[in-house]
C-alpha positions in Angstrom: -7.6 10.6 -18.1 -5.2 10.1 -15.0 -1.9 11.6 -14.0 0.5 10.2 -12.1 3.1 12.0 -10.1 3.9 10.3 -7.0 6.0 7.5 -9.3 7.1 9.7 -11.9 5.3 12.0 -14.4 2.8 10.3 -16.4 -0.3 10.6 -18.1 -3.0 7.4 -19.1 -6.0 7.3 -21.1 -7.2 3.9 -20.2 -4.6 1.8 -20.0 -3.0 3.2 -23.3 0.2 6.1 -21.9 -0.1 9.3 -23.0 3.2 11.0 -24.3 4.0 13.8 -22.7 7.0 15.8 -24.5 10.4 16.7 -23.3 11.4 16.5 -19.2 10.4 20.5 -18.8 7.6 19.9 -20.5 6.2 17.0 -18.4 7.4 19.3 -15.0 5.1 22.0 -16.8 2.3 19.9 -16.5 3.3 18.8 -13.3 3.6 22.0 -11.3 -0.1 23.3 -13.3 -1.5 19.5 -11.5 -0.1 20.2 -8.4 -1.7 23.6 -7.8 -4.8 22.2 -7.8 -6.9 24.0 -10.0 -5.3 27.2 -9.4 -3.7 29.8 -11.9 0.2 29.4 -12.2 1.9 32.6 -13.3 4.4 32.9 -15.7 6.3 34.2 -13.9 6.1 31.6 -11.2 6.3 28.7 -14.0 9.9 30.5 -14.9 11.2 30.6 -11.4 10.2 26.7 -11.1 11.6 25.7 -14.1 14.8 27.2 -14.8 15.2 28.5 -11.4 17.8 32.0 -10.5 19.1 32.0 -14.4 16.2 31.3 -16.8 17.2 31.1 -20.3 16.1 34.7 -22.3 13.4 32.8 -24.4 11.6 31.3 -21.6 8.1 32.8 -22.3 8.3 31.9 -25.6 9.9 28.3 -24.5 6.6 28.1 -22.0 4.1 29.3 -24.9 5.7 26.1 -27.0 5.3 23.7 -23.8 1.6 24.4 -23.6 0.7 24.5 -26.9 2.2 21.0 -27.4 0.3 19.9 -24.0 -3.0 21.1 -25.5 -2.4 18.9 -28.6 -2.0 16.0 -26.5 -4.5 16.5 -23.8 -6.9 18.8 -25.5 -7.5 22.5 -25.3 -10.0 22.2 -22.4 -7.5 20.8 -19.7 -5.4 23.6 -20.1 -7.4 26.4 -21.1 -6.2 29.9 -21.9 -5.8 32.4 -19.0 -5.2 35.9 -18.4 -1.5 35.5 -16.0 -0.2 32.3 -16.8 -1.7 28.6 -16.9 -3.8 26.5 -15.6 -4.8 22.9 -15.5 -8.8 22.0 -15.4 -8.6 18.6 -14.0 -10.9 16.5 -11.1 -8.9 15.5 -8.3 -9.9 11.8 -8.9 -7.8 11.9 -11.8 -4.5 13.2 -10.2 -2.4 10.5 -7.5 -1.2 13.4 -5.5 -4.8 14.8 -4.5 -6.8 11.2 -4.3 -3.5 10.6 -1.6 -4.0 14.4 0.2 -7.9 13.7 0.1 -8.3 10.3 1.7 -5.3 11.3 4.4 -7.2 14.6 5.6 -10.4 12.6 5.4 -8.6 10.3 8.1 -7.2 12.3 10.7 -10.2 13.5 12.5 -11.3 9.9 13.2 -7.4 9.0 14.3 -7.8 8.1 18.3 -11.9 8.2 18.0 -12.8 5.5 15.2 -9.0 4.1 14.6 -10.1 1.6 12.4 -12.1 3.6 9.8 -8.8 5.6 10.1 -6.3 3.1 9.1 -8.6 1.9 6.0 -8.3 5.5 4.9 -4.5 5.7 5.3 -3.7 2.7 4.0 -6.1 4.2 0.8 -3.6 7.0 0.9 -0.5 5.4 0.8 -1.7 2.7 -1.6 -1.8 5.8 -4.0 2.0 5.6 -4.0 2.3 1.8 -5.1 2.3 -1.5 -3.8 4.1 -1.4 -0.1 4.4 1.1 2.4 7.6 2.6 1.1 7.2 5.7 -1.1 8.5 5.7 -5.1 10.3 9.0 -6.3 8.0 11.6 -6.4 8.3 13.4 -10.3 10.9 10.9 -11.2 13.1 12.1 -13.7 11.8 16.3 -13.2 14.4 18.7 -13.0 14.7 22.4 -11.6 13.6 23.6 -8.2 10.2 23.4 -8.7 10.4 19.8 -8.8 12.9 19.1 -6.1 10.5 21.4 -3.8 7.4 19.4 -4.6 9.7 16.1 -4.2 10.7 16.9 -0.6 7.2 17.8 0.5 5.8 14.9 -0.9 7.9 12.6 1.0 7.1 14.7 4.1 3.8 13.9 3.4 3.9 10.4 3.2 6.3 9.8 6.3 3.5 11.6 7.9 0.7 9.4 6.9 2.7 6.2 7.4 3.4 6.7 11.0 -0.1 7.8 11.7 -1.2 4.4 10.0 1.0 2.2 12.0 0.5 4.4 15.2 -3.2 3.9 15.3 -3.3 0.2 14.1 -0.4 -0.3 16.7 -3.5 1.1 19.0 -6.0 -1.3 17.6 -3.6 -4.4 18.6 -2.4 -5.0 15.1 1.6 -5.3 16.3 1.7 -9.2 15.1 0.6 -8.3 11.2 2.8 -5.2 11.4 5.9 -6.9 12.0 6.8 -8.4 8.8 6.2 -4.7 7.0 8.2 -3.3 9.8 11.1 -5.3 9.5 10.9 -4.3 5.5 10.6 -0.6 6.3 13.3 -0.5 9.0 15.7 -2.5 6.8 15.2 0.3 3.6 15.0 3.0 6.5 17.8 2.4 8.6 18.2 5.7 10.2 15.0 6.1 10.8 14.8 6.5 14.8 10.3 6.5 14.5 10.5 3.0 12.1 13.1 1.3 14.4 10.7 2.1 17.6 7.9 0.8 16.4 9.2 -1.9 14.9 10.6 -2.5 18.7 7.5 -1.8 19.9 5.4 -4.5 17.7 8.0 -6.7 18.5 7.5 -6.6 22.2 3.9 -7.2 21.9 4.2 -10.2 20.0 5.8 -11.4 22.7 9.5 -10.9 21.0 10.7 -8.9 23.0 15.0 -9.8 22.7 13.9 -9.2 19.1 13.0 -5.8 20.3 16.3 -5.3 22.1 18.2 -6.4 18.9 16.7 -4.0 16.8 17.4 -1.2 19.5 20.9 -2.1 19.0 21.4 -2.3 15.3 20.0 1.0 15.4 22.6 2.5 18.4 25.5 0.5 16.0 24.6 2.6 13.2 24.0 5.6 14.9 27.6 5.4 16.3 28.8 4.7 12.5 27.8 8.6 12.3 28.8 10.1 15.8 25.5 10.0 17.6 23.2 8.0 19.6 19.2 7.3 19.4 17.0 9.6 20.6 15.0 10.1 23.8 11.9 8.2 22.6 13.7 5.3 21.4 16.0 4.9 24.4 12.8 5.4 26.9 11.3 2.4 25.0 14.0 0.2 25.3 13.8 0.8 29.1 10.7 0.2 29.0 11.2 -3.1 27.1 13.8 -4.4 29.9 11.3 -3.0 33.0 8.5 -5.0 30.9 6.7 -1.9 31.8 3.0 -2.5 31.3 2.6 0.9 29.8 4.0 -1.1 26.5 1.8 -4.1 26.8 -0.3 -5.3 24.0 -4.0 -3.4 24.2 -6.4 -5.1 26.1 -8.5 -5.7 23.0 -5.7 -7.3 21.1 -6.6 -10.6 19.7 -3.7 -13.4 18.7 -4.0 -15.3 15.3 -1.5 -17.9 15.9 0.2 -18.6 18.4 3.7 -17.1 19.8 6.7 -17.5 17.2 4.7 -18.8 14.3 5.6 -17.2 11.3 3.2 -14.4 10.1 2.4 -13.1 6.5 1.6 -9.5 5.5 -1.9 -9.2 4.0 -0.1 -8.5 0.6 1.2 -12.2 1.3 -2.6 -13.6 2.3 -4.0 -11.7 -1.2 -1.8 -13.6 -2.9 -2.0 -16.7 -1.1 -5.8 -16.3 -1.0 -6.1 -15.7 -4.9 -4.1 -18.8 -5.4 -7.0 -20.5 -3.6 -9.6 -19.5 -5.4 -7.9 -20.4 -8.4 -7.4 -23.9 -7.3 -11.1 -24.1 -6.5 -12.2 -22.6 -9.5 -9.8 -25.1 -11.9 -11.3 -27.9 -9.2 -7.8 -29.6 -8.9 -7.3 -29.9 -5.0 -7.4 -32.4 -2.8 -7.8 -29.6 0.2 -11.1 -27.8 1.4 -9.5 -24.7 1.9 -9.5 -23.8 -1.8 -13.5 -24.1 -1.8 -13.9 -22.7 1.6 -11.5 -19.6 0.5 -14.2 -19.4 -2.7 -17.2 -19.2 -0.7 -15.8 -17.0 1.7 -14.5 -14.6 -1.0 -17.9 -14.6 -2.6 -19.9 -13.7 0.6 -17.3 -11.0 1.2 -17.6 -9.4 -2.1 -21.1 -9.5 -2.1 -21.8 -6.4 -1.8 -18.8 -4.8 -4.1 -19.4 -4.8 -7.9 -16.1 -3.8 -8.3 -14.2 -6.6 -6.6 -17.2 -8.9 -8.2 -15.8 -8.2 -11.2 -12.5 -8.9 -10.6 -13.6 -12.4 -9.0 -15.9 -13.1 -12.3 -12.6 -12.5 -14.4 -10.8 -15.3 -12.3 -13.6 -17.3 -12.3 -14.2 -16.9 -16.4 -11.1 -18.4 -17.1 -8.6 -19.1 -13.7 -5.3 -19.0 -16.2 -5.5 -15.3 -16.7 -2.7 -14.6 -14.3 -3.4 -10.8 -15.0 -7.0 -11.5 -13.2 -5.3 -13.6 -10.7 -2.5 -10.8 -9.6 -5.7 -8.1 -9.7 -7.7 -10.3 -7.5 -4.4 -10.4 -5.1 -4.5 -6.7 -4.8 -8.3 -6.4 -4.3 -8.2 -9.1 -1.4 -5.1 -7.4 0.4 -6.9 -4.2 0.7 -10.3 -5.7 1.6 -7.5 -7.6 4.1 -6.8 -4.2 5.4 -10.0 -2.8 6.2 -11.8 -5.8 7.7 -9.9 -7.7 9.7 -12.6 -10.6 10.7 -12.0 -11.0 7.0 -8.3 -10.8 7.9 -8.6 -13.5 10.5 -10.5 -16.0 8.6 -8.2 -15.5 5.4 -5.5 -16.2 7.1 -6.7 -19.3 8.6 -7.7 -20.5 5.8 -3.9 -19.8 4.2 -2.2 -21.2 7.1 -4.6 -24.4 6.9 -3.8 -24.6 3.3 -0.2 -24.4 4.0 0.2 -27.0 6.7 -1.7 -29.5 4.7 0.5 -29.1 1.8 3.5 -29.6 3.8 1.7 -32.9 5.6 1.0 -34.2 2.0 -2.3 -35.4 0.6 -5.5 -36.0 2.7 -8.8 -36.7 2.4 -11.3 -35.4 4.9 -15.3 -35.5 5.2 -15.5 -31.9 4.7 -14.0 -31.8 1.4 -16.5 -34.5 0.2 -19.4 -32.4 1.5 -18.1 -29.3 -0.2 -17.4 -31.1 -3.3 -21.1 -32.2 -3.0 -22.7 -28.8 -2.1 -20.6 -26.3 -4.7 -20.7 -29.2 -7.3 -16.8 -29.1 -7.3 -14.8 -32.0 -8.8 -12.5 -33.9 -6.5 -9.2 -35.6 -8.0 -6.7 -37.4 -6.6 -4.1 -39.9 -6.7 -1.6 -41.7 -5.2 -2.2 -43.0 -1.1 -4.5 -40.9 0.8 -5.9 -40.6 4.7 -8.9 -40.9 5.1 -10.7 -38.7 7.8 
């Protein structure tokens, strides 16, 4: 069974939801997940449900709330105790400790093995959703015990995000991060750490009155409400204008394309990727890429049974747009974590794209795949031949 709290307050057996009871009910099981393993008083329980005026039959009220919790989930997962309750769950099952876990896992190796790091971060905040922007924590829960939990949470993933982008900032990432930037800063507007590093990527990939302009649309807002940036930021925009080397681009940074092309997020290159293999599987293109995105997939995967699987589904029968969108979200995290993969992905998408907008061709290489993966080639219409 999982639970899921960092989107709400839900329960899954499978796929199939498991019903839950009544809003207090549901934050009863909540605040027993969230103590991770440990005994929750009655007392306590009280105090985070009702708060500083409990209703007189709360014990009783509590003594209902469990028992119609053991009916759904089974006696053993909330087992009798001697002071109050307690939920007997693995932390693999719970979203809130499967984020804690692979976050404290990464922040020894932040500044010594950056990109082990960020693979582990990225694990974290995936554990909120698709995206880098958090859901609502306990959706839904009320009393104080849940708004307490609420606030932390968040705390706990602004923490983790910046430490992501910090250290693949370090690693020379600043071109990919700029698209998921822009998105953060424009839901986070106020937020003076989003808006400088959004400046900052933007100076490294060489747009730096991009930088500036962000600097500003945060000091216009900020004047909206009677104050001005912060130290940090305004330091960074002098830096900017000084072109200070100190906020150059890291030695080891590498470029993907070229200044001012236009760059996807690797949640855009999973989809666009997946869309490839489909087309290589169905054997309708006229483009390599689609093969070449197939092979390259498979040699990737090779060693993952997991994402093999999720290939073989596409590969069974390519409509299954289910399979398709799950083969999307396995390639953008392998995107995350490897980024040769990254680079060669992305090539392949940009390729893929440019030949589209050129219209149909024909080159040797497609004709030798076709030969070697025993993939059908169809076309129509006039055609270069190269």
């Amino acid at each position: 069974m999982q639970f899921h709290l960092l989107n709400g307050m839900q329960a899954f057996e499978g796929d199939e939801p498991v019903e839950l009871g009544d809003r207090q009910q549901r934050l009863m099981l909540a605040l027993l997940l969230l103590a991770e393993g440990r005994p929750v008083t009655i007392e306590q329980l009280i105090d985070k449900i009702w708060g500083d005026d409990p209703i007189k039959s709360a014990r009783r009220v509590l003594s209902h709330y469990a028992s119609g919790l053991r009916q759904r989930l089974g006696k053993p997962l909330l087992p009798t105790h001697q002071i109050g309750y307690v939920a007997k769950v693995g932390r693999e099952q719970v979203d809130v400790h499967r984020f804690h876990d692979f976050a404290a896992e990464a922040r020894p190796l932040l500044g010594a093995d950056d990109s082990q790091a960020t693979y582990l971060l990225r694990k974290a905040l995936r554990q909120w959703g698709r995206g880098l922007l958090p859901g609502e924590p306990l959706h839904g829960l009320p009393g104080p015990g849940a708004a307490g939990a609420r606030a932390r949470l968040l705390e706990d993933h602004r923490a983790a995000l910046l430490e992501c982008l910090v250290a693949e900032l370090r690693l020379g990432r600043h071109t990919q991060l700029v698209p998921e930037l822009q998105d953060l800063a424009e839901e986070l507007p106020l937020d003076e750490d989003v808006t400088r590093l959004l400046m900052l990527a933007l100076h490294r990939a060489g747009r730096s009155s991009d930088a500036l302009a962000a600097y500003d649309g945060l000091r216009r807002t900020l004047l909206e409400l009677g104050t001005d940036p912060g130290a940090p930021v305004q330091a960074l925009q002098q830096q900017i204008l000084r072109q200070d080397p100190v906020v150059a681009p890291p030695a080891h940074s590498y470029e993907v394309n070229p200044p001012g092309a236009t760059m996807r997020s690797s949640a855009e290159i999973g989809k666009d990727a997946a869309r490839l293999v489909t087309e290589a599987v169905r054997g309708e293109s006229w483009m390599s890429q689609p093969v070449e995105m197939l092979e390259l997939v498979r040699v990737h995967f090779a060693g993952d049974a997991d994402a093999q699987r999720t290939l073989a589904r596409v590969e069974a029968d390519p409509a299954d747009m289910v399979a398709v969108a799950a083969l999307g979200r396995v390639l953008e995290a392998c995107l995350d974590r490897d980024q040769s993969f990254l680079k060669a992905a992305r090539l392949l998408v940009e390729q893929a794209s440019r030949a589209k907008a050129g219209g149909p061709s024909i080159s040797a290489r497609l004709i030798k795949n076709a030969s070697v993966y025993h993939a059908p080639v169809h076309f129509s219409g006039d055609f270069n031949i190269s």
